[in-house]
N, C-alpha and C positions, 0 to 999 in steps of 0.2 A: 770677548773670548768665545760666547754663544757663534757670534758672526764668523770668525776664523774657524773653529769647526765646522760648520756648517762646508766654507768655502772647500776647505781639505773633503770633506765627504764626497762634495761634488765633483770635486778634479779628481778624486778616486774610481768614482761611480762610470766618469766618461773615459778613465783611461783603463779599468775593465771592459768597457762596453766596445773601443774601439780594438783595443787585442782582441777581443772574441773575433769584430767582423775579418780582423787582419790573418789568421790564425786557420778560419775557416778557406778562407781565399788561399792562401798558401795548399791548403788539401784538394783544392780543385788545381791550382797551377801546377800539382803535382801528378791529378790526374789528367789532364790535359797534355801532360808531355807525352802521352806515348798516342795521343791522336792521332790520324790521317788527314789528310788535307782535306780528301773527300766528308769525312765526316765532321770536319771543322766547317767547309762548307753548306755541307747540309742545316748544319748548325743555324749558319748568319744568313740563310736563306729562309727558313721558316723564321726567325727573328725579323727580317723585312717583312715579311708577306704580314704578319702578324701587326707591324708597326705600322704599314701601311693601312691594314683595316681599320685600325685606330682612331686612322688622322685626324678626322672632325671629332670624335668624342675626345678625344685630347687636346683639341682645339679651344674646343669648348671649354671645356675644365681650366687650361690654362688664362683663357681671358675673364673663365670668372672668377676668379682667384687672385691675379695680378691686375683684372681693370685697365689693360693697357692693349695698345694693339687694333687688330684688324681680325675677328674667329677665320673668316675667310681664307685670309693671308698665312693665318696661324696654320692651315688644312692643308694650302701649299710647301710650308715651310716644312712639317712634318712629312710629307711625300717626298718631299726632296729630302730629305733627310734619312729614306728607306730605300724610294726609288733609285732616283739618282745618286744616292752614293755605294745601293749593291750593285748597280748598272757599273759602275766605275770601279771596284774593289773584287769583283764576282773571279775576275780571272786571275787576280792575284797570286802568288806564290807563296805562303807565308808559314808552310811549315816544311822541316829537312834540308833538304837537297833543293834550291831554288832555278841554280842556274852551275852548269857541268860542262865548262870548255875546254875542249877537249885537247885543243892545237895551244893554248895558253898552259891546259893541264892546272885551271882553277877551277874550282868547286865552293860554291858559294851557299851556306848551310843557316838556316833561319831559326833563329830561338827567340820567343818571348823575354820582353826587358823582365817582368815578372809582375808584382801587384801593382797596380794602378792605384790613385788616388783621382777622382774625377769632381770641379767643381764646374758649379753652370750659373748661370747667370737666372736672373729675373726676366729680361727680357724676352730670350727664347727657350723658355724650361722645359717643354715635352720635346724641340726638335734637336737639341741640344743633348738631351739625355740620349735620345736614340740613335744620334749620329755617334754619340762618343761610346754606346754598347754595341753600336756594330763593327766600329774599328778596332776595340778592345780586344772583343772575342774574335775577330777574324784572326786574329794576330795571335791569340791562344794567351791571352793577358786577364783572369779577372781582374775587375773595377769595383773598390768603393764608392757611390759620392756624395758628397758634399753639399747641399743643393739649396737653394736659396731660401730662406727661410719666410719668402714673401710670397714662393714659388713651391712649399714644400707639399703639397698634395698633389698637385698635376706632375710635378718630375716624380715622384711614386708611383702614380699612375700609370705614368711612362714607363718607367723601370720595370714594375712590377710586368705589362704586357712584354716586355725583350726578356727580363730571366722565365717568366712562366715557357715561352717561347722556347727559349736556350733550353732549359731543362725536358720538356717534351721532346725535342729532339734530339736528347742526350746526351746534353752537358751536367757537369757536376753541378751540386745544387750551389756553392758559395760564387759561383761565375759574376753573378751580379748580384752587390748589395748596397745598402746607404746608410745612412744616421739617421735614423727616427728620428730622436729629436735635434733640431738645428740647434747650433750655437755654434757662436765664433771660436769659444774653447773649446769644441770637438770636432768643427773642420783644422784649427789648428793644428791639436796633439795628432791628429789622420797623416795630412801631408808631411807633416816632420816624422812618423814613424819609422823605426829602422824598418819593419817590414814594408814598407811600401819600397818600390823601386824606383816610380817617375810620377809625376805630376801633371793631368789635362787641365789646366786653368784657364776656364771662362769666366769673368767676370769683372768686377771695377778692378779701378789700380792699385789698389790696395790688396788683394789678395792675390791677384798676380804677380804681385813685387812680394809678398809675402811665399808664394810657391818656388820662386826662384833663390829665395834664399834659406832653403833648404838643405843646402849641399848636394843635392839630388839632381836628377836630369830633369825638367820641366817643360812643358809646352804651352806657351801663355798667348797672349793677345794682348793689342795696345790700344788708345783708343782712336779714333777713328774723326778727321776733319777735313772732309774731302772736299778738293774744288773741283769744278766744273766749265771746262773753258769753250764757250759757244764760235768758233772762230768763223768769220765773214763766209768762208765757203761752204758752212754745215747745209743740212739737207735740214734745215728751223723746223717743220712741221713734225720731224723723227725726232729731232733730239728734244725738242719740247713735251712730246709724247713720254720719251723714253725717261726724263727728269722727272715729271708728274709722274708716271708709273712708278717708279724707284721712290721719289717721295711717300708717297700716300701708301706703298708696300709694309703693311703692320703699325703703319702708321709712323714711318720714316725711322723703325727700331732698328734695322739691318748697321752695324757699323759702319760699312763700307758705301752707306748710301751719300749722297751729293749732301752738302751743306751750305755750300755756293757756288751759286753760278758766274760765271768772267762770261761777259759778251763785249765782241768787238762793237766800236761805236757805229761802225756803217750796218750793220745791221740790229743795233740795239731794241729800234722804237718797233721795226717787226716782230722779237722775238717778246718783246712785251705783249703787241699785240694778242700774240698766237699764245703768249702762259694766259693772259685775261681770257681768252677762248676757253681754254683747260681748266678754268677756274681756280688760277691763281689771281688771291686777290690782293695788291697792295695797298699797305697800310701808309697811312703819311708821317711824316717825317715828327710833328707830333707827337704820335702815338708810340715812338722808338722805344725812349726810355720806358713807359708803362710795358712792354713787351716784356723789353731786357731784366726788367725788376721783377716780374714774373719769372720769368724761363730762369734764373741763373741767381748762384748765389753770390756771397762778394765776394770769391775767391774762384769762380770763374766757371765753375761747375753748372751742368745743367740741376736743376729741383727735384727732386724724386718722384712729383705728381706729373714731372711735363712729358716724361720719355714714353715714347707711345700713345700719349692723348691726341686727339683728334686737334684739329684746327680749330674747330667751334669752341673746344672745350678749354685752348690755350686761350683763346680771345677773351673767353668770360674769366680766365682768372686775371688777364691781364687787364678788363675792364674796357675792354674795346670793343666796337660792335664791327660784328662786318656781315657780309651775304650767307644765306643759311644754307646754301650750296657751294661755300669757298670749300677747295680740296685742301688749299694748300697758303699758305700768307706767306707773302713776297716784301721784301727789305730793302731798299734800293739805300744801299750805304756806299764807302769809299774807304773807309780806316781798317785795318787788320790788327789787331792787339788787346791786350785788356781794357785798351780806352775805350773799345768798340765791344761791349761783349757779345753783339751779335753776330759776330762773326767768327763765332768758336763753335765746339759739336754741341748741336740740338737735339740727336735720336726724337725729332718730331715731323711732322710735318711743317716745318718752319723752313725756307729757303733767303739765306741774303744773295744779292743780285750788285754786281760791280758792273762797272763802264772801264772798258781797255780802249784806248786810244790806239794799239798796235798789239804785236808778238809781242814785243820781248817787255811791255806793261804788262800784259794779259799773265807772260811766265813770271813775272816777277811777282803777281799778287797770288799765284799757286803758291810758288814759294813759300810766300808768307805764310798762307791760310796753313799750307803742311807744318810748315815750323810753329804754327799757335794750336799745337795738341794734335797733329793729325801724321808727324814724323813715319814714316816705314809704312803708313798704310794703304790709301787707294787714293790716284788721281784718274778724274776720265775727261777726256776730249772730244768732242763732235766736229769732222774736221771730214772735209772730199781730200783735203791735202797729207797723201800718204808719206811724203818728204817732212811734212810737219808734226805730222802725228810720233813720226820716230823723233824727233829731235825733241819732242816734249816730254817723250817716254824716257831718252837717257839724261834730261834736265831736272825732272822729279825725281826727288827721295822718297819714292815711295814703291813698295814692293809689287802693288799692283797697276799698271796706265792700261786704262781700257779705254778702245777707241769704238766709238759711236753705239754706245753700249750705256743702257740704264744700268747703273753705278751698283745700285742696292744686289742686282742679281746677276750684276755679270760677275760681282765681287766674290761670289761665293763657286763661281765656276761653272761649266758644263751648258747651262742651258742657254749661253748668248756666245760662247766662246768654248776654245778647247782646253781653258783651263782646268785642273784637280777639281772637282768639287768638294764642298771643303764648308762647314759651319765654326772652321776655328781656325781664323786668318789671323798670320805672322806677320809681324811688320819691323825683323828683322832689328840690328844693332840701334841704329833709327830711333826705335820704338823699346826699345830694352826689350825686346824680345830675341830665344835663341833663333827663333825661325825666322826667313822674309816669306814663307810660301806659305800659299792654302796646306795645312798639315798633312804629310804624307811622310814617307819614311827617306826623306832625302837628310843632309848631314848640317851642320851647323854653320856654314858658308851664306851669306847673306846675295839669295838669288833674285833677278827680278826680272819679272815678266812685262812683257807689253802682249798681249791679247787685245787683237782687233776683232769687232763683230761679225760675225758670221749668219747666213741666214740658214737652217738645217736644211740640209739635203731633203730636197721633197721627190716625193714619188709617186708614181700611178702604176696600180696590179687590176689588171684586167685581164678576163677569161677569154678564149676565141667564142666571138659571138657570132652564131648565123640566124637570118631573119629572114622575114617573108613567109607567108603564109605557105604550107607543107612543105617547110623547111626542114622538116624533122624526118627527112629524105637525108640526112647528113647519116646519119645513125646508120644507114648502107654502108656507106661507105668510112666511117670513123674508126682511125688506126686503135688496132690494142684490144677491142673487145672480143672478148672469149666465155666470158662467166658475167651474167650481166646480174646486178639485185637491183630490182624495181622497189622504189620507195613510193606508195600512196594510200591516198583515202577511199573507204568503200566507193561514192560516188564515181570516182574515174570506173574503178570496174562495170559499175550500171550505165554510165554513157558509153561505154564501148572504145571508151580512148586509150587505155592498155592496150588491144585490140591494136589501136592502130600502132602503136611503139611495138608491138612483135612481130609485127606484119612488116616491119621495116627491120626490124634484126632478121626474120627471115630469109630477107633477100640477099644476105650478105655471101661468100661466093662462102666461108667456111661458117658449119653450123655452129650457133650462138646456144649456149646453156643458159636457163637462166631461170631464178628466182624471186618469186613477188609476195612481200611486205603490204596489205594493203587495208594495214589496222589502223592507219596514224589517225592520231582524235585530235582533237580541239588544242588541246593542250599537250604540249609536249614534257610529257614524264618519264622522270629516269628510268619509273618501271615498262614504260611504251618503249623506249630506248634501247633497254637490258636484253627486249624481248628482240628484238631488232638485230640488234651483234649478235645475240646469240645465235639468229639463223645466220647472221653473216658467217659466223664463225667455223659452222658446221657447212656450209655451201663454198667459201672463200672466193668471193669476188674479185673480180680485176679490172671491174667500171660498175660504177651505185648511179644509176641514174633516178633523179625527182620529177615525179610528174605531180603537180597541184599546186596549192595556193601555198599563202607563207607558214601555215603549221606544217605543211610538208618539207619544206624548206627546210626548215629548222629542225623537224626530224631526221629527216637524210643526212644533212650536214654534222648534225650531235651521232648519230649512230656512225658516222663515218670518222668521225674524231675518236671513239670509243673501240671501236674496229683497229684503226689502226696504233692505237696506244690507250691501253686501258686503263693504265695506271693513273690518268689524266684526274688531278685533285680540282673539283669543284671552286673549293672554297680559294684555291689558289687561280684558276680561270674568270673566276667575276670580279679580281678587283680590279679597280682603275688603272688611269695611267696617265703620266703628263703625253707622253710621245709613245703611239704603240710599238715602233722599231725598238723602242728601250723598258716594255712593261717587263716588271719584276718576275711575275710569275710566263713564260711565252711554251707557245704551243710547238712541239715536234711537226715537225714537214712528213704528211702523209705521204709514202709510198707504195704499199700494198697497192691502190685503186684508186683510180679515176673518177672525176665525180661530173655528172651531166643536171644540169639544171635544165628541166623544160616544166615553166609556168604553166598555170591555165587558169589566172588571175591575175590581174594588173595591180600595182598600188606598192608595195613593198622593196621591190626591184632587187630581192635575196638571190635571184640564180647570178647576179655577180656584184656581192656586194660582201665582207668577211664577216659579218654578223650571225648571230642563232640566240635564241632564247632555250633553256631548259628548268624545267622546275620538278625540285626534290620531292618524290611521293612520298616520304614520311613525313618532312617538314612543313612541306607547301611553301616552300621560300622558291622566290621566283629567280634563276641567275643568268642575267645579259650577260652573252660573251660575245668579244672580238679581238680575232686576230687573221692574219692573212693568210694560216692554215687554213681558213674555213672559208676562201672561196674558190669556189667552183671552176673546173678544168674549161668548160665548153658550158654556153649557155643559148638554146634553140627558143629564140623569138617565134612559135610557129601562130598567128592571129587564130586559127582553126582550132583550137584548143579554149577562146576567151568566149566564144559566140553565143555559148547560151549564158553568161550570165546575168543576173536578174538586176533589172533597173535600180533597186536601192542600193547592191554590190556596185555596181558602177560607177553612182554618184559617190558614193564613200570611197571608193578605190579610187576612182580619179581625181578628187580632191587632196588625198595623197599625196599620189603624183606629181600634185599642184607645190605643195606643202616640201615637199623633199627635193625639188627643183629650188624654188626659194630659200630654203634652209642653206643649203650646202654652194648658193652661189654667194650670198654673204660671210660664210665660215671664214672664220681666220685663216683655215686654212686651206683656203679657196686657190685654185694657179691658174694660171694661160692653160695648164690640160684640161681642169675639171670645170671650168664656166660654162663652155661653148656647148657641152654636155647638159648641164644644167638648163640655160639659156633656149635650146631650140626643145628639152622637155616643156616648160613652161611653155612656148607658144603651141604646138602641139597639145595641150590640155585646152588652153583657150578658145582654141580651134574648134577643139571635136569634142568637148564635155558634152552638150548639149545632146548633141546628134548621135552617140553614144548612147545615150539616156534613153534616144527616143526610136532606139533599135536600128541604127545605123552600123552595119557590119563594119563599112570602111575605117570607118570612124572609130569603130572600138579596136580597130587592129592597129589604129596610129598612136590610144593610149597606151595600147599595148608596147609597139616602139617606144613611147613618152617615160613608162614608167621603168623601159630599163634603161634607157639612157640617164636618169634622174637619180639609178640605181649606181650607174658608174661613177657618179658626180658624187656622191654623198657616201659612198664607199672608199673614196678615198678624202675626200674633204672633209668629212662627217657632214655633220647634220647642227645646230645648236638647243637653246633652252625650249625650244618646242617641242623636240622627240623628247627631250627628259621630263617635260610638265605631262606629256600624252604619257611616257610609258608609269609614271607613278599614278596618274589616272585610271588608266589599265590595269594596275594592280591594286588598288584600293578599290576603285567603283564597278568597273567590267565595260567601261567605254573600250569601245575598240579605236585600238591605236588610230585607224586613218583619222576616222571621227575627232579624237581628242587632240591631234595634229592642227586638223581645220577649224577647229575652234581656238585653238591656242594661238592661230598663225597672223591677224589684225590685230592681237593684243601685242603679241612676239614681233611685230612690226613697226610698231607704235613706241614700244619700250628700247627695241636697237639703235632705232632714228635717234634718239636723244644722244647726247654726248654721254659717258660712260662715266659712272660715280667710280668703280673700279675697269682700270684698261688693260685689254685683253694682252697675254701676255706670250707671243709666239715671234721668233726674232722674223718672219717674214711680213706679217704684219704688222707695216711700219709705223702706221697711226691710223687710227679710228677714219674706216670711210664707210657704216654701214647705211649713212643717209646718203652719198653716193651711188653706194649698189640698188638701193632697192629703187631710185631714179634711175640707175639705166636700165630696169628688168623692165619700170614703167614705159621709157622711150621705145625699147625694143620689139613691144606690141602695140604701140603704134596710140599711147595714150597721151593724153595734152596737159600740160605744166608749164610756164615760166621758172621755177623752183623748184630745188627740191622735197619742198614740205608738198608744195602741190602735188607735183607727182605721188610722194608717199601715197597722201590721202584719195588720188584717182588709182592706185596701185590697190591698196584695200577696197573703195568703193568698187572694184572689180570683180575682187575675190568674193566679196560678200554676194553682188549679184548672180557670179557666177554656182556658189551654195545655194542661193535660194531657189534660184532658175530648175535646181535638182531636186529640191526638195527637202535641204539641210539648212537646221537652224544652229546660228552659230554661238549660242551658250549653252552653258551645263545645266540650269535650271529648264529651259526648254526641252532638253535631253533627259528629263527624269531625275535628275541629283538632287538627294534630299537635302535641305539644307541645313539641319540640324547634324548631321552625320559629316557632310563637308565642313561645317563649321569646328567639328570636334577634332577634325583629319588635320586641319588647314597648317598646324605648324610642322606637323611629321611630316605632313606632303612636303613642304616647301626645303626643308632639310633635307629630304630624300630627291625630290628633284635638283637641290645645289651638287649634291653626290652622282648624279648617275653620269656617265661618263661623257654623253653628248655635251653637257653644260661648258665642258672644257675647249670645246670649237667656237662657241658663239662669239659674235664682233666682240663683247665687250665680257667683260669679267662681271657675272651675276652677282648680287646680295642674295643673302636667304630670306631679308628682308623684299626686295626688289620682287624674287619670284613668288613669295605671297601675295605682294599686292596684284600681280602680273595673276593668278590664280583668282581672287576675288572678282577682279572684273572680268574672267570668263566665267564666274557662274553666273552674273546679270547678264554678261555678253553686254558690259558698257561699252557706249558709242558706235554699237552695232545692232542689237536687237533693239527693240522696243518696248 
């Protein structure tokens, strides 16, 4: 009797608790109706920007909490989850009046379904919440949810940063809310409640199949057992790349990721090869059942320890020993069904491996693998044969055939293809789902894509550059200038080189007005800044020319972003980005004025380059920005402006040089435009470092050339994990950038070369070749190797001679860094350098583990100093 009370107390208590959150959400859905679009947008725009700042501390929080996964991965997954899904929803239409034609005389008028019910999974619980609180509210829908009770602090987390967000920028307070405490009987009573309207179900089949029998409109998911069919004409070194990448992505948690591979037999024994290269390691035939009786229970399921564990960590429960660098464990089976049950969905890094004697074997064992749990979901192919590739796309049952596309993230859309992006994949009747598509607002008809890979449209933004010494003879005659404001530092005024920039506006046939700035300090502060617009503001320029080093750069360039749009939000300029054409937060295109870069320092290569640094004078927080607002219209190479300066500026500035050459020719996103750039910087530095040093005018005017062509390469290339280790150096120690570049840059060499624990993830870079590149930088100056290791290590033995020959040693302890205070810094650094935005260019996809150790041996400066 005790017991039965007790239960009825409970079922009370939760079905109070759940009308309040229902109750409350109805008062917002009712405030919400007489919204604007505009301000619905504003809405789900500060909710990104918000979710995006997030990403690693909810990274974090979710992998320590669930123990599953990849945090790394976890940081991507949540960016895509802000980024690229406000990138894709941003223009949407979703309230009123959408679409008004006119010659049809239809008017197509957008309402909210009304309350939400939202569940999410364990697997992806922060990027999950914040994808399904942006589509919510874009749509003007408050969301309950539901949320894993394995996963229940970090989707809080989650949540909590999108309604604080929401509600700051003026939504109703019930917009977003959840169940405190998890239980199966209160996500239940939720989704069955007459107030809710529809159902987002993310998670097992069980509450999926539970959401859809609700009588309600529902949008679920099914699960996921994708094959992957290697056919004799693939490009093996890409789609091997692209299968290890998708595998080991959170550690093979993505539904939609590969489960098995189909290789035809005339290329089998290479594509083995090239997975053993990758570090896939197969296990023997022995070892099968010990695997299987691990991973799976007797009814066919994966174990609830194995989804997102590591390789290593399946091995040991499965009592097998394998390499302590396997990414990935390889299955070379032949059976598809429950007699095999390794050939059902893993969500691990676990891959089986089949042998196709032909096509229509290879389609026949899709077939299978899709009919044993993977119905409506994702098939991908790696195939040159575009006739083939279609004819497998309309032979799979499956909602998604992606061709030559890593499975796990071409699955969810956008960044390998032009599909929906999308963290809540349909997989159609198939799949007992109502949807076949990445979720969007399309209708209940079972649609299917074939999305073939794409490589993103790349591009190069370059300023008109003129060079040669009293070059700045240009300024004569340069269209447009009428109101000039000079941007510099006292010293230009004391060497008399203003002086000669007005001496050159004077000769112009009509007279020049003009205005000089010439307070900039060290440090570029908002209040150095403020002071700056304001004279613009009162003068109104219509060309800001820069003369000086890179604080001036970044002064001119920030007063000129502020000048021409003041309203410019900080905290929404310095966050990240996967792709800057698609950053969340992007800068307005200056109009008012023109902007002139003329250096008089080498090393940085800012006069065309869209980068600036500014840092808050009340905060002290330091904020890198970039975007392609912020480079420069014209940029004057004039050598007569670099001549006096001092021998230690030199060697530090032309190591740079050295440094942002190399950086940005190995980038991912390195092209046929920005190497050759790169390429003839680097020999140019090797050249005339020396001579440079030792007061050779010619010679400093060629670094001068060196480091803006090194400028044009790494401004659109970027740069990798060496600008992000220097610039969080920079901000913690007071190394100066060049300095903590050229120290970082033999370790940062050492560390690329290696094959990649995580593989960099950019659809033009097709596989890992940065022991390639930095072998051809080596052949290009004319150094001797039979190999590429050689090379590397005469490539470094270079670079180091070419430092000491100037007088720089290349560790941090040499350089004054206590080590008691590094030692204390060493894990913030390395988490702040996994975050700064270059990290996202390098060949290979960093650890935060990786860029500590990579960190530690620049303060010994092992296998470099002594």
């Amino acid at each position: 009797m005790l017991k039965e009370n007790k239960k009825t107390t409970d079922e009370e208590n939760v079905s109070t608790m759940i009308d309040g959150l229902v109750a409350k959400a109805h008062e917002a859905l009712k405030i919400m109706d007489d919204y604007t679009q505009e301000q619905v947008d504003h809405i789900v725009h500060q909710m990104a920007i918000a979710g995006l700042n997030a990403s690693l501390k909810l990274a974090k929080l979710a992998h320590e909490e669930t123990d599953r996964g990849v945090t790394e991965d976890k940081v991507i997954k949540n960016m895509f989850a802000t980024e690229e899904i406000w990138h894709s929803i941003k223009r949407d239409k979703t309230v009123g009046i959408i679409e008004d034609d006119k010659e049809h005389r239809l008017i197509k008028v957008a309402e909210p379904l009304g309350v939400l019910a939202g569940v999410t999974p364990v697997t992806n619980p922060t990027s999950t919440t914040l994808f399904k609180s942006l589509i919510a509210v874009k749509t003007r829908n408050p969301i309950i949810f539901g949320f894993h009770p394995q996963a229940q602090n970090c989707s809080v987390a989650a949540a909590k940063v999108m309604r604080d967000a929401a509600i700051a920028a003026g939504a109703p307070d019930g917009i977003i809310q959840w169940i405190e405490k998890p239980s199966l009987e209160a996500t239940s009573y939720l989704i069955n409640h007459d107030g809710v309207a529809s159902v987002l179900a993310t998670g097992g089949p069980g509450m999926v199949k539970a959401a859809y029998s609700t009588g309600k409109p529902a949008l679920g998911v099914g699960p996921g057992n994708g094959p992957a069919y290697i056919e004799k004409t693939a490009n093996i070194r890409r789609a091997v790349n692209d299968i290890v990448l998708s595998k080991t992505f959170d550690n093979g948690m993505v539904c939609a990721s590969e489960n098995s591979a189909i290789v035809d037999k005339d290329i089998y024994a290479e594509v083995k090869k090239e997975m053993e290269k990758n570090k896939v390691y197969f296990i023997k035939k022995s070892e099968h059942k010990a695997l299987a009786d691990a991973m799976f229970t007797p009814t066919g399921g994966v174990k609830g320890p194995i989804a997102g564990a590591s390789a290593l960590k399946i091995a040991k429960l499965a009592g097998i020993k394998i390499p302590e660098d396997t990414k990935v464990i390889g299955v070379e089976i032949s059976e598809v069904g429950s007699k095999e049950p390794l050939s059902g969905e893993k969500l691990s890094p676990v891959i089986s491996v089949y042998k196709s004697k032909d096509h229509a074997e290879a389609f026949k064992l899709a077939d299978a693998l899709l009919h044993y749990g993977g119905l409506g979901h994702t098939a991908s192919i790696h195939t040159m044969d575009e006739k083939l590739a279609t004819e497998y796309g309309v032979k799979m049952l499956a909602s998604r055939v992606l061709v030559n596309t890593p499975s796990a993230i071409g699955g969810i859309g956008n960044l390998y293809n032009e599909m929906i992006p999308s963290l809540t994949l349909g997989t159609g009747s198939w799949g007992k789902n109502s949807i076949s598509h990445n979720v969007s607002s399309f209708d209940l008809l079972n649609i299917k894509t074939i999305a073939r890979r794409r490589n993103n449209m790349q591009w190069i933004k370059q300023p008109k550059v003129y060079f040669e010494k009293t070059s700045v003879r240009y300024l004569e005659d340069m269209e447009g200038i009428h109101r000039a404001f000079i941007v510099c530092d006292p010293v230009m005024v004391q060497f008399g080189y203003i002086d000669t920039i007005l001496d050159e506006l004077k000769r112009r046939k009509h007279e020049v007005e003009y205005s000089l700035f010439s307070d900039v300090e060290a440090v570029t502060s908002t209040d150095m800044v403020q002071r700056g617009v304001t004279q613009m503001n009162i003068f109104k320029p219509d060309t800001i020319i820069s003369l000086g080093g890179g604080s001036t750069m970044d002064a001119a360039k920030d007063m000129w972003l502020f000048y021409e749009h003041p309203d410019v939000d900080l905290f929404g300029a310095e966050q990240g980005f996967i792709d800057i054409r698609k950053r969340t937060y992007k800068f307005p295109k200056p109009e008012k004025a023109q902007f002139v870069a003329i250096p008089t320092t080498f090393g940085t290569g800012g006069e065309v380059t869209p980068f600036s640094t500014i840092t808050d004078s009340k905060t002290q927080v330091k904020y890198p920005i970039a975007d392609y607002a912020l480079t420069p219209d014209v940029a004057i190479i004039d050598s007569q402006f670099i001549e006096s300066m001092p021998k230690n500026i030199v060697a530090i500035a032309g190591l740079e040089v050295l440094n942002n050459a190399v950086e940005s020719f190995v980038s991912n996103m390195a092209s046929d435009y920005t190497r050759p750039y790169a390429m003839q910087a680097f020999k140019l530095v090797v050249d005339n470092l020396q001579k440079a040093y030792n007061g050779d005018v010619d010679a400093m005017g060629e670094l001068h050339n060196a480091s803006t062509l090194a400028g044009m390469s790494f401004g659109n290339a970027f740069a990798g994990v060496g600008h992000s280790l220097a610039d969080v150096l920079n901000n913690e120690f007071g190394v100066s950038h060049g300095l903590g570049v050229i120290i970082s840059l033999p370790q940062v060499i050492r560390y690329n070369f290696k094959q990649p624990t995580k593989i960099a993830m950019w659809p033009k870079y097709e596989h890992f070749r940065a022991d390639e590149d930095y072998a051809q930088i080596a052949r290009y100056i004319g150094l001797q190797g039979t190999t590429n290791e050689e090379l590397k290590e005469a490539l470094i033995a270079k670079i180091v001679e070419l430092a000491h020959s100037v007088g720089v040693k290349l560790s941090l302890k040499d350089n004054g860094i206590d080590k008691k205070q590094f030692d204390a810094k060493l894990e913030d650094l390395s988490e702040l350098a996994f975050a700064d935005q270059f990290s996202f260019a390098n060949p290979k996809e960093p650890l935060i583990a990786e860029l500590k150790q990579i960190l530690i041996d620049e303060y010994s400066g092992k296998g470099i100093e002594k």
